[in-house]
C-alpha positions as CSV (number, residue, x, y, z in Angstrom):
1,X,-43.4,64.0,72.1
2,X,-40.3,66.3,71.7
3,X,-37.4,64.6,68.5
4,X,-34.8,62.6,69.5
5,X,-31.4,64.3,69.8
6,X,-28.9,61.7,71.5
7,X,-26.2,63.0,73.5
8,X,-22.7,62.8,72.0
9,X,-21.0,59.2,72.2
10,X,-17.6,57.7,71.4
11,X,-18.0,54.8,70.2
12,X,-15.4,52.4,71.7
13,X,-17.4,49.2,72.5
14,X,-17.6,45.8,70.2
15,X,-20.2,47.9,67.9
16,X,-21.1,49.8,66.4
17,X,-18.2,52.2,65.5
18,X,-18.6,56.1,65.1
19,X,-19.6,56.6,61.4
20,X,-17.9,58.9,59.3
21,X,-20.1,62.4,58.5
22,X,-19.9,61.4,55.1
23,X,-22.1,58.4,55.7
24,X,-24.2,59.6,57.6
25,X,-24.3,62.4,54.9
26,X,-25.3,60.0,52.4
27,X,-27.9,58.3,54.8
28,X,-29.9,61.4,54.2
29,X,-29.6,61.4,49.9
30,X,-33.3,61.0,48.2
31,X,-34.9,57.9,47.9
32,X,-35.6,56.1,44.8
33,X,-37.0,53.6,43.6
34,X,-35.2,50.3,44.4
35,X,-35.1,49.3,40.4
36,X,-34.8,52.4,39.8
37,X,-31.8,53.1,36.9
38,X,-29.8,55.1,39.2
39,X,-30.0,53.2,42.0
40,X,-29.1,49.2,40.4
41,X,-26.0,51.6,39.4
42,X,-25.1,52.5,42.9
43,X,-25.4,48.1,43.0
44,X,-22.6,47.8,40.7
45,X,-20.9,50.2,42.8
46,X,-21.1,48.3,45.9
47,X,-20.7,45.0,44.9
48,X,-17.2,46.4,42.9
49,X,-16.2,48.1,46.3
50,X,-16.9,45.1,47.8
51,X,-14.5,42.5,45.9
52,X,-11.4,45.0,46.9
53,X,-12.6,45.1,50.5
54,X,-12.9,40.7,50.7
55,X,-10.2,41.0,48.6
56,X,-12.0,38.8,46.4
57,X,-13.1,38.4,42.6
58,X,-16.1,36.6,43.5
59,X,-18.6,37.4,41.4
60,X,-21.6,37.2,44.5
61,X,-20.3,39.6,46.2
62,X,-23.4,41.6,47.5
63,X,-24.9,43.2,50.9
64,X,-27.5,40.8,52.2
65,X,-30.5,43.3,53.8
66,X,-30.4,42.6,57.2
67,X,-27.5,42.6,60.5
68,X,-24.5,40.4,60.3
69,X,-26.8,37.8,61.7
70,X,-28.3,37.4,58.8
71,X,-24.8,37.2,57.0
72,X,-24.5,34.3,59.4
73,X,-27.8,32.8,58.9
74,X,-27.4,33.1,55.3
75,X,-24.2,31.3,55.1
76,X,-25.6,28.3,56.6
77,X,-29.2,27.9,55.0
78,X,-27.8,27.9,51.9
79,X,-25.2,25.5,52.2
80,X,-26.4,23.3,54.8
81,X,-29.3,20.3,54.4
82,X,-30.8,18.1,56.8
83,X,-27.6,15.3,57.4
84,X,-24.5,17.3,56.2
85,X,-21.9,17.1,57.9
86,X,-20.4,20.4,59.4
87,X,-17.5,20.8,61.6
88,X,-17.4,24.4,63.7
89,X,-14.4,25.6,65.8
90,X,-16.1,27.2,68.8
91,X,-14.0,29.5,71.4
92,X,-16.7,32.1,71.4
93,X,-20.3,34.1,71.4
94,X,-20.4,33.6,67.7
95,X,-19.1,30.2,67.3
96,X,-21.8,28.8,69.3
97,X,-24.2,30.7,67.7
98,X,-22.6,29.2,64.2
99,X,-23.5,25.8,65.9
100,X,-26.9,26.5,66.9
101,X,-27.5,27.6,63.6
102,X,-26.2,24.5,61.9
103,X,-28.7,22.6,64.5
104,X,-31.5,24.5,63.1
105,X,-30.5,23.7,59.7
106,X,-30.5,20.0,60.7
107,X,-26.9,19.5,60.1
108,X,-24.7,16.4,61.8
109,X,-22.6,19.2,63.8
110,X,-19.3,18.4,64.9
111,X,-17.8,21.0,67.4
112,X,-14.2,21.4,67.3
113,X,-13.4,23.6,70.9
114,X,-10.8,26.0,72.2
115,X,-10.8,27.9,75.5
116,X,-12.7,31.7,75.1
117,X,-9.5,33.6,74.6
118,X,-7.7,31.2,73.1
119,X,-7.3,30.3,69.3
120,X,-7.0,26.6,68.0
121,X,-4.9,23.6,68.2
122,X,-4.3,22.8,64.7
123,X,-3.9,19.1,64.9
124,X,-7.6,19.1,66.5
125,X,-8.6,20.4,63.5
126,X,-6.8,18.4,61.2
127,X,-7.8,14.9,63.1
128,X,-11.8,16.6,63.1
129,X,-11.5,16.8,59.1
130,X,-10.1,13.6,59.1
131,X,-12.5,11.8,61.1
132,X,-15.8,13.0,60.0
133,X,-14.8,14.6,56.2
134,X,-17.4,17.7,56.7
135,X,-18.9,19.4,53.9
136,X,-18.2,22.2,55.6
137,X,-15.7,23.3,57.9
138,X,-16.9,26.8,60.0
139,X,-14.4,29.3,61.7
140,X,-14.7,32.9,63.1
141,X,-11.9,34.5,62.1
142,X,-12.3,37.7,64.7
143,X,-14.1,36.3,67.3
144,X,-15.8,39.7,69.1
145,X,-16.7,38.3,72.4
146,X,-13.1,37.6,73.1
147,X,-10.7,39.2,70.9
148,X,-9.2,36.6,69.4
149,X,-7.7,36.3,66.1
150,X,-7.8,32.8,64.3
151,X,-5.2,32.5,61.3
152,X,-6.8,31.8,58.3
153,X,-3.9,30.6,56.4
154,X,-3.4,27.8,59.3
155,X,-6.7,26.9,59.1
156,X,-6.1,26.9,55.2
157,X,-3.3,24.7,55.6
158,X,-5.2,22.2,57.2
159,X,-8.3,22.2,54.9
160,X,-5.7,21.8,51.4
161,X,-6.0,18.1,52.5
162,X,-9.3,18.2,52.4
163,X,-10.5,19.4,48.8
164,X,-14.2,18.6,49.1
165,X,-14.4,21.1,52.3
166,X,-16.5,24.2,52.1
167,X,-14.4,26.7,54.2
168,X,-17.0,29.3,55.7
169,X,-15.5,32.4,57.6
170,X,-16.8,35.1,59.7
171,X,-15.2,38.0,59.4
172,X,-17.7,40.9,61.1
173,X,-15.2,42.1,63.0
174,X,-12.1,42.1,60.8
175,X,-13.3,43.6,57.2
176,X,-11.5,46.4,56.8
177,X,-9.2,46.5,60.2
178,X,-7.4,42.9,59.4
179,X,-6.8,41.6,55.6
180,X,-9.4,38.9,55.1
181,X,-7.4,37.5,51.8
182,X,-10.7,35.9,50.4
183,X,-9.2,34.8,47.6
184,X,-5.7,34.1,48.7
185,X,-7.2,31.8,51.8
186,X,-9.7,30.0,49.3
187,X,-12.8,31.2,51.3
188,X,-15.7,29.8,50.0
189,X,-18.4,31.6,52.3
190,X,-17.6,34.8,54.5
191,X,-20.0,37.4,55.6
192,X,-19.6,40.5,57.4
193,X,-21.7,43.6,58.9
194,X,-21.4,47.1,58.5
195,X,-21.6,48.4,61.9
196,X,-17.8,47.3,62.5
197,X,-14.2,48.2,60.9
198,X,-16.6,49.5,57.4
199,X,-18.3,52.5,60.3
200,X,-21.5,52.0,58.7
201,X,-24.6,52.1,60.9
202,X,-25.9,48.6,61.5
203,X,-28.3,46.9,58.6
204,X,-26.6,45.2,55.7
205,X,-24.9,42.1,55.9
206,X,-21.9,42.1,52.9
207,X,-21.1,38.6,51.6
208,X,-19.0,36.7,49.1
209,X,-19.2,33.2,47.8
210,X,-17.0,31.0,45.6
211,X,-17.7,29.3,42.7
212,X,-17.4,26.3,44.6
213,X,-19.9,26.9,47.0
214,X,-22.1,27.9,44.5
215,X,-22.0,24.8,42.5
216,X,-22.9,23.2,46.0
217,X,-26.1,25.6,46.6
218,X,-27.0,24.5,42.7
219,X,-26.6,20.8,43.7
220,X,-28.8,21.2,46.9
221,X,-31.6,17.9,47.3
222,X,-33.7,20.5,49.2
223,X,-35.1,24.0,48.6
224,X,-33.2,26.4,50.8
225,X,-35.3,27.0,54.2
226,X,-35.2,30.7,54.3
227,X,-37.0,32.5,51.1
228,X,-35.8,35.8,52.5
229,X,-32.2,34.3,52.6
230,X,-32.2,32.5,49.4
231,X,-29.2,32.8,47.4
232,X,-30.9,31.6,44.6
233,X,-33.3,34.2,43.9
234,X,-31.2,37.4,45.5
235,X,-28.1,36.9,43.5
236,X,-31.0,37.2,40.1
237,X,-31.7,40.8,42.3
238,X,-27.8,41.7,42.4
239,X,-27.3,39.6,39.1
240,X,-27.7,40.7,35.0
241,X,-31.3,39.3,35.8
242,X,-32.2,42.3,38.3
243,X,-34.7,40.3,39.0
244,X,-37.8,41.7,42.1
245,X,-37.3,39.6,45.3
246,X,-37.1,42.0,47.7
247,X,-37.3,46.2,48.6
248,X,-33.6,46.9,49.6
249,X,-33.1,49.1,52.1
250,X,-32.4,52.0,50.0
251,X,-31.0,54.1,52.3
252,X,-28.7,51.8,53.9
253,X,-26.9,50.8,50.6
254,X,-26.6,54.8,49.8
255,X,-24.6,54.7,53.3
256,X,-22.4,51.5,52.2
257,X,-21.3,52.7,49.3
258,X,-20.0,55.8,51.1
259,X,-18.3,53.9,53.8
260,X,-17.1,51.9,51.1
261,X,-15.7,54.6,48.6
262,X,-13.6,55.9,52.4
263,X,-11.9,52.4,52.5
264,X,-10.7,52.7,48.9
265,X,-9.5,56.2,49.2
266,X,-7.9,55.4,52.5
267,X,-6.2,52.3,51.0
268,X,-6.3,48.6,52.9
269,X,-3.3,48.7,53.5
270,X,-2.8,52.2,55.2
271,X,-6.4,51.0,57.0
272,X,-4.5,47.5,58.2
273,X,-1.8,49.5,59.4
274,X,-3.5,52.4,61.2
275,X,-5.7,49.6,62.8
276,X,-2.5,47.8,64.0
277,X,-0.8,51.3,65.3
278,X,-3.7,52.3,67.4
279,X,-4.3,48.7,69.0
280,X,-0.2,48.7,70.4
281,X,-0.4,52.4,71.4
282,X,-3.2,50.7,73.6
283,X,-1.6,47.8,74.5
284,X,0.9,49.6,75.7
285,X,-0.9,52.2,77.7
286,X,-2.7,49.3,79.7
287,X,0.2,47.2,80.5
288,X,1.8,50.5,81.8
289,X,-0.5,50.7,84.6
290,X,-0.4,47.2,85.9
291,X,-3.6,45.8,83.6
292,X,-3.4,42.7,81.2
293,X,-4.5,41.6,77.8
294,X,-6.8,38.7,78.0
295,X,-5.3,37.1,74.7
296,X,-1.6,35.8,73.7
297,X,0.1,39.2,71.6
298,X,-0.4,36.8,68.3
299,X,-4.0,35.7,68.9
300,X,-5.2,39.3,69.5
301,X,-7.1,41.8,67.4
302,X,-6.6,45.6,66.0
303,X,-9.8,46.1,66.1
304,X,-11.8,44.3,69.3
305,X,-9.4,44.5,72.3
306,X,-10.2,42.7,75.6
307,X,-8.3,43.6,78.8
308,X,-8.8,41.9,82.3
309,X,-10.8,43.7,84.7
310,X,-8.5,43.6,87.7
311,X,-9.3,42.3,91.2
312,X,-11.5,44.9,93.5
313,X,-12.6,46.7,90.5
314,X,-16.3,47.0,89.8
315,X,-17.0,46.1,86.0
316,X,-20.5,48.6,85.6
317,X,-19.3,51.4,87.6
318,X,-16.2,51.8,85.1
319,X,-18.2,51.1,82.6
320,X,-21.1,54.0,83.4
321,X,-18.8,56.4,85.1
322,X,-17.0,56.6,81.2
323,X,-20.4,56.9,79.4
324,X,-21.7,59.3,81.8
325,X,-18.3,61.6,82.9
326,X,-16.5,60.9,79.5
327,X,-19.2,59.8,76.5
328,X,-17.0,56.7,75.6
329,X,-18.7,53.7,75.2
330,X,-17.1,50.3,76.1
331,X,-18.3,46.8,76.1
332,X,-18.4,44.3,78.9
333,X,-17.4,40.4,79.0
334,X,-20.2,37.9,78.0
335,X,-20.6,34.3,78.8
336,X,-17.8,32.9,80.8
337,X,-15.9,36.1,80.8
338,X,-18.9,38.2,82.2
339,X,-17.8,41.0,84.7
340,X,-14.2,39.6,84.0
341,X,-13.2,41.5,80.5
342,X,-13.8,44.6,79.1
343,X,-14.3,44.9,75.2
344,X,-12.7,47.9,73.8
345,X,-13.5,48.6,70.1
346,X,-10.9,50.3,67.7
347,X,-12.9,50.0,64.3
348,X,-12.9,51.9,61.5
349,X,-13.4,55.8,62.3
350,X,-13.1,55.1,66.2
351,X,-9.2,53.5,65.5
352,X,-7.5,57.0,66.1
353,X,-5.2,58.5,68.0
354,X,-7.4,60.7,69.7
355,X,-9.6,57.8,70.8
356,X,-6.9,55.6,72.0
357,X,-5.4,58.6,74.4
358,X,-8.5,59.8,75.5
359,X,-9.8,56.3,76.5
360,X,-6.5,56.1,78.5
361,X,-6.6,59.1,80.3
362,X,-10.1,59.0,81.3
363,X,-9.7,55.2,82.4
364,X,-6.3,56.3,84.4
365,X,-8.9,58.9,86.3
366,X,-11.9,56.5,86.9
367,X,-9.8,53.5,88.2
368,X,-7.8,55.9,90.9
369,X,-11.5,56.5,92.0
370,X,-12.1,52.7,92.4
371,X,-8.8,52.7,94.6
372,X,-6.6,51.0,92.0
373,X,-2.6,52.3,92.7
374,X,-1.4,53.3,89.3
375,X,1.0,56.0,88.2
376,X,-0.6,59.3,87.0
377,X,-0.1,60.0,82.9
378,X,1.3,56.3,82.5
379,X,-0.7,54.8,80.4
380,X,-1.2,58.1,77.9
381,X,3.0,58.1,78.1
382,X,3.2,54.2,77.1
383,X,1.0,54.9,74.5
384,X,2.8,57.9,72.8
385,X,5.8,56.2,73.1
386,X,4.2,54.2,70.4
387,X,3.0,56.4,68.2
């Protein structure tokens, strides 16, 4: 059996991004031990690097070993028992998998719903909280099976009449393309993965959690379900305590703290903004060939954009004539919005100029093919006309 050499990829699709050579430089260091002096340091590192990316001064504030999934997973095993009540607002992939989760977890679920594309009526969520006083109330702030944004400081609005509320936020798709403002939104639970805006390959989950959702996870009637995901006994890994649960992946943390150490150099704010410049130069190239944006222009994201697949055009072909002609890797629509979306991913090292026009042009040449009239060099002119 010959080694594996892939063949060259850009990575535009919901995830994962390209990673930066330097991470993938650092995916190669020497193992150690995973107690190992030199290694618990590169845990200070991370978990430092990690409170300016969350934007946050939590102190757990760690990289759960395993996908965003587990980020997920880990957010609601610790917090949830069998009879609390959770409210989750649901216009999405991972919105319904929050709720299946909280099933799982034997929580009363309460679902509060919004059309996939659209973000949420605030007065539904208000009379929700107001009804049913959850202990926890459950949003996805970039939802990456439709490209939708939610606000969190209107969700945060809502919930400051609600003090006893945990407020739990995914944000895989937004850390490090959008602010999250942990701290200034009063998040109590977010989770992220690294495959997305941090361009780290897939296998940590990064987390924070308040004070005030640890004192609920102290108060708990029931051991947590998960031992892997137990706060209880990793934050004593991550903690003073550096206590054994688990063998980190070793490897995979040696690669976070790269992609982590690129953030800070680059700045969050030059990274927010370079996210935002790329997603309008794209904007604007699609619209300037006759295509639309699925989502309202202040319900979209920078960093997962979906654009309707227009009528007559076959959703595969386009999508394996650009891996196989071009190397660009896009995403299709799932759910309702199968063979009706495409998913294009500006996260992280992929969110460039380059990308953005290259995307264009080579989706310009594909789409005359499938006999959609456009106008030759539109959408690459639309799109400089931005930049």
């Amino acid at each position: 059996m010959n080694e594996f050499h892939p063949s060259k990829r850009i990575l535009l699709g919901p995830g994962p991004s390209d990673a930066d050579y330097r991470v993938l430089a650092a995916l190669s260091t020497p193992l150690v031990g995973h107690l190992d002096p030199e290694f618990l340091k590169v845990m200070d590192d991370i978990q430092l690097l990690l409170r300016y990316a969350f934007e946050t001064q939590n102190k757990l504030t760690i990289p759960i070993s395993g996908t965003g999934s587990a980020g997920m997973e880990a957010a609601f095993v610790n917090l949830v028992e069998p009879g609390d009540r959770v409210a989750v607002c649901v216009n999405g992939v991972f919105g319904e998998r929050m709720s299946d989760i909280v099933a799982r977890c034997g929580g009363n679920l309460k679902r509060i719903e919004a059309a996939w594309g659209a973000t949420f009526d605030l007065e539904q969520v208000h009379q929700v909280l107001k009804e049913t006083h959850p202990k926890i109330l459950a949003v996805v702030h970039a939802e990456t099976s439709t490209g939708v944004l939610t606000s969190l400081s209107n969700i945060r609005q809502v919930l400051d009449e609600f003090p006893d509320t945990l407020f739990l936020v995914d944000c895989v798709t937004s850390l490090g393309g959008h602010s999250v403002g942990i701290d200034r939104h009063r998040v109590d639970f977010a989770y992220s993965g690294t495959q997305k805006c941090l361009s780290c390959p897939p296998g940590l989950a990064p987390i924070t959690v308040s004070e005030k959702a640890l004192d609920a996870l102290r108060k708990r009637k029931s051991r947590v379900q998960s031992w892997y995901l137990d706060l209880t006994m990793v934050a004593k890994y991550w903690g003073e305590d550096r206590t054994y649960h688990h063998t980190a992946p070793i490897s995979m943390n040696y690669a976070l703290r790269e992609a982590l150490r690129i953030i800070q150099e680059e700045g969050l704010e030059k990274r927010w903004a370079r996210h935002q410049l790329n997603h309008r130069a794209l904007v604007a190239g699609i619209e300037a060939i006759g295509l639309q944006m699925l989502c309202r222009p202040d319900d979209r994201l920078w960093s997962l954009n979906t654009i309707r697949i227009p009528d007559g055009v076959d959703d595969a072909n386009v999508r394996r004539r650009l891996l196989q002609e071009f190397g660009i890797e896009i995403g299709g629509g799932l759910g309702p919005l199968k063979n009706r979306i495409w998913r294009i991913g500006l996260m992280g090292s992929s969110s460039s100029r380059n990308n953005v026009v290259l995307f264009l042009s080579s989706l310009e040449r594909i789409l005359s093919g499938e006999g959609f009239q456009l106008k030759s060099g539109a959408a690459v002119d639309a799109a400089m006309s931005v930049y």
